[in-house]
Backbone as a ProteinNet text record, in pm:
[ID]
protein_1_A
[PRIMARY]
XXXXXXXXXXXXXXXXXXXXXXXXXXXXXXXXXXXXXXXXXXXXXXXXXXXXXXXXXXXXXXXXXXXXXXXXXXXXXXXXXXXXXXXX
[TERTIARY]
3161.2	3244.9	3286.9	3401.4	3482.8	3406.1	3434.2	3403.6	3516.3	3638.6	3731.1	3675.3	3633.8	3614.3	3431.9	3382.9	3270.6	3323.3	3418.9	3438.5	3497.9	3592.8	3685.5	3564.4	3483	3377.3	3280.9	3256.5	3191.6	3248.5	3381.1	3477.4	3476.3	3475.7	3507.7	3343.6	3232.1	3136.9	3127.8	3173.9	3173.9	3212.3	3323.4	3427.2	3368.7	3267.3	3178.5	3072.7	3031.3	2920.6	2957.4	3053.3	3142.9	3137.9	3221.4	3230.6	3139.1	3002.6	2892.9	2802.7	2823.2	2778.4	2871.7	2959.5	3040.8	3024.3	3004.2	2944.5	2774	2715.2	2585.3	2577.7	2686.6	2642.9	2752.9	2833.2	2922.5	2787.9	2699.5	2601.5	2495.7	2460.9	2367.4	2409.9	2537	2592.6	2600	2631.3	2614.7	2489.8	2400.6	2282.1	2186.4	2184.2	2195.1	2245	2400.1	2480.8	2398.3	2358.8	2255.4	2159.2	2098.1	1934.5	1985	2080.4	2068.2	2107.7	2223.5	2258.7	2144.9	2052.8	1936.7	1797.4	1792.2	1690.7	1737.1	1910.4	1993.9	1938.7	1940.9	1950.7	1795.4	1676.7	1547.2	1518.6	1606.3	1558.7	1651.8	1782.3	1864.7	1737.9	1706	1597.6	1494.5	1427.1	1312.2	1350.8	1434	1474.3	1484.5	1581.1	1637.8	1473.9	1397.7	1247.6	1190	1190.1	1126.4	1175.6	1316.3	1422.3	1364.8	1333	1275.3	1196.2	1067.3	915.4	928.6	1019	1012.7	1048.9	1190	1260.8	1123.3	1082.4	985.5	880.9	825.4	692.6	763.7	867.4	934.6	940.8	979.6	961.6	865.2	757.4	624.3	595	554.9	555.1	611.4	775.9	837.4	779.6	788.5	724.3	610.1	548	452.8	428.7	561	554.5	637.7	653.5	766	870.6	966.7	1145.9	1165.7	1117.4	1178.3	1098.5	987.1	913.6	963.6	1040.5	1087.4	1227.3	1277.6	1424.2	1408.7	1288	1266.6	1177.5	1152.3	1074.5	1175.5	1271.7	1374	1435.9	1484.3	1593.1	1536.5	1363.4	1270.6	1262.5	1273.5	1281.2	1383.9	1516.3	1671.4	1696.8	1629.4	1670.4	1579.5	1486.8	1366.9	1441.2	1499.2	1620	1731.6	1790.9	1867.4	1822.6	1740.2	1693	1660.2	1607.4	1578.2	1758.9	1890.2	2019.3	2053.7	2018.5	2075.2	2015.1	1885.4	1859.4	1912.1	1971.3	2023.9	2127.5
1338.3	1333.4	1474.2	1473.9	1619.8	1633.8	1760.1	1764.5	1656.3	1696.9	1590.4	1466	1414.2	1252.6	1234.8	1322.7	1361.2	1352.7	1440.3	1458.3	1318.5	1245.4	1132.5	1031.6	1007.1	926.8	936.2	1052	1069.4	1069.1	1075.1	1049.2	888.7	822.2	655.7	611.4	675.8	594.1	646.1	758.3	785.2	679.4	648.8	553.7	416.8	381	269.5	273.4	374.5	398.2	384.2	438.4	431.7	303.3	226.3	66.1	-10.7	-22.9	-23.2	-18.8	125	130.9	96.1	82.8	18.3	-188.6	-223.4	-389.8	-371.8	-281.2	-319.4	-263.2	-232.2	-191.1	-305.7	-367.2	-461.3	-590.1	-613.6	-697.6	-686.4	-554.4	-516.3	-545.1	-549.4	-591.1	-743.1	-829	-953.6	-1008.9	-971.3	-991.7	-980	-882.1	-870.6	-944.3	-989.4	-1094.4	-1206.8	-1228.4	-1396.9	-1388.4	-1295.9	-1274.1	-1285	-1218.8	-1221.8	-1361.6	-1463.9	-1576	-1691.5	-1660.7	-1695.2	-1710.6	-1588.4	-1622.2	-1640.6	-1664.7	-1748	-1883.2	-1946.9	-2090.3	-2132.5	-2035.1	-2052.3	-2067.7	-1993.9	-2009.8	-2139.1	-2161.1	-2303.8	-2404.4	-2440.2	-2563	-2558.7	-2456.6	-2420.2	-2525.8	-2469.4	-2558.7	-2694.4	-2693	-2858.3	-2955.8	-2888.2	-2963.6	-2950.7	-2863.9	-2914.5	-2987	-2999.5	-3107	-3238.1	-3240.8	-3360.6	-3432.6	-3327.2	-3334.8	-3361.6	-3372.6	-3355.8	-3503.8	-3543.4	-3650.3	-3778.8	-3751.3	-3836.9	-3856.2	-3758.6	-3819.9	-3882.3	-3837.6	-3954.9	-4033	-4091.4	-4232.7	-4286	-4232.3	-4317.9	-4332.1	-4269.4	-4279.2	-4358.4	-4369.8	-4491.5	-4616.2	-4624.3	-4760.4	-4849	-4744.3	-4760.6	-4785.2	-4780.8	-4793.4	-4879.3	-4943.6	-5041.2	-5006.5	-5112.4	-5050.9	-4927.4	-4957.8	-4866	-4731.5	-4759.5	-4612.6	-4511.3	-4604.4	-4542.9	-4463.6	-4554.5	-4463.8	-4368	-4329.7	-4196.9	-4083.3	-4163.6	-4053.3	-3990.7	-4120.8	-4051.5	-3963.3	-3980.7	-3892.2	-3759.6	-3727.6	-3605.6	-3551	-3643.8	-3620.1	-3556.3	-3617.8	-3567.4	-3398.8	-3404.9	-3272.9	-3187.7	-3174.9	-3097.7	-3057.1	-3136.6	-3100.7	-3030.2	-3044.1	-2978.9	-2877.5	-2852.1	-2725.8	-2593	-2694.2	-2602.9	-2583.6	-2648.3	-2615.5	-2507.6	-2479.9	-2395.4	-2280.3	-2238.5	-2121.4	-2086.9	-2126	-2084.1	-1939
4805.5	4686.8	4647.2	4596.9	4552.2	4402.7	4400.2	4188.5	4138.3	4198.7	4107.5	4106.9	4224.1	4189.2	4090.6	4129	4031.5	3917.9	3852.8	3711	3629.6	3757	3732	3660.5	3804.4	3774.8	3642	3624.3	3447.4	3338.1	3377.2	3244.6	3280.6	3348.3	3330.3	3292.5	3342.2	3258.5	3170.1	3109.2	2974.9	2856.2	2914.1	2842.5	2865.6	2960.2	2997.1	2834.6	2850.4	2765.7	2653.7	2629.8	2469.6	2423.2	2519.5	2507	2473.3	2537.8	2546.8	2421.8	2346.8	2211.4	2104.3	2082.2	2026.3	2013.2	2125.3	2125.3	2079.7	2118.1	2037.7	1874	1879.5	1704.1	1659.4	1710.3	1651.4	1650.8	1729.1	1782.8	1637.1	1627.2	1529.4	1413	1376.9	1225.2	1233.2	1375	1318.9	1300.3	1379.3	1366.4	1214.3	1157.8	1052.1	949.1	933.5	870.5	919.4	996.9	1014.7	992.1	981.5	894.8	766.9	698.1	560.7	520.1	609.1	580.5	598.1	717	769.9	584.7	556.5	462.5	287.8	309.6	240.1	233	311.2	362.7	340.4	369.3	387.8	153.9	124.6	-43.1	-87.5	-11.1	-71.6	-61.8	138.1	169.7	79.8	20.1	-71.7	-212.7	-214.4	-375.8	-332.7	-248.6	-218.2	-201.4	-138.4	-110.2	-231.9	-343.5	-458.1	-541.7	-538.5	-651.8	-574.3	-406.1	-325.3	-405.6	-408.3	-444.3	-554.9	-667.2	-809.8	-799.8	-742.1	-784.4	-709.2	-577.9	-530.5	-614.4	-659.5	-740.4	-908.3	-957.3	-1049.8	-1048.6	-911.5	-864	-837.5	-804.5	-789.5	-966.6	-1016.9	-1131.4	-1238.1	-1207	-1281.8	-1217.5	-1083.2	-1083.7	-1100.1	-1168.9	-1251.2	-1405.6	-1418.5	-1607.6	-1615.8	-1768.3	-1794	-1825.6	-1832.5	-1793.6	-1911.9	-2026	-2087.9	-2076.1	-2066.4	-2024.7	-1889.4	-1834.6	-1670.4	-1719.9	-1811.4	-1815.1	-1863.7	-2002.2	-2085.5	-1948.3	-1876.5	-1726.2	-1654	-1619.3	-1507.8	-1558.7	-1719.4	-1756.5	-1792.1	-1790.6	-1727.6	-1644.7	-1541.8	-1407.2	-1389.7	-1427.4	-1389.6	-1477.4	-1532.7	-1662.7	-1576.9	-1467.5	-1421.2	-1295.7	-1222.1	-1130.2	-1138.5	-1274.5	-1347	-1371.8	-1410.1	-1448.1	-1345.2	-1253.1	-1095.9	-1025	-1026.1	-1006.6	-1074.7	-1219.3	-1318.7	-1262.6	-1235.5	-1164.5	-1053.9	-981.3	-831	-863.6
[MASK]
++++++++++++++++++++++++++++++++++++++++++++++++++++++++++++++++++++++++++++++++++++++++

């Protein structure tokens, strides 16, 4: 090999390399954007499973009491769900 094709050749992996770091830092920012959307989603499911847990054990509970005692529960129940939406 000549210097020229030496020099040719290190200027094109230069420009290899360039490329190169340029996709892993484009890589590193999405990655990032899905972790943060990632432990987004991990505090929505959090809630959504306790409005679950809240509204499920309401229901065991109403069906345990009489009609009118169930409607003054549920509409406890429903205001306790509500209440856990209003924080988000």
């Amino acid at each position: 090999m000549t210097i020229n094709e030496i020099i040719e050749e290190n200027e094109e992996l230069q420009i290899q390399y360039s490329k190169a770091i340029n996709v892993i830092t484009a890589l590193e920012r999405k990655v990032a954007r899905l972790q943060r959307e990632n432990e987004e989603l991990k505090r929505e499911n959090e809630k959504l499973r306790r409005q679950r847990d809240i509204l499920l054990k309401g229901m065991q509970i109403a069906l345990q009491m009489s009609e009118e005692k169930q409607n003054l529960h549920l509409k406890k129940v429903l205001e306790s769900i509500k209440d856990i939406e209003s924080s988000r």
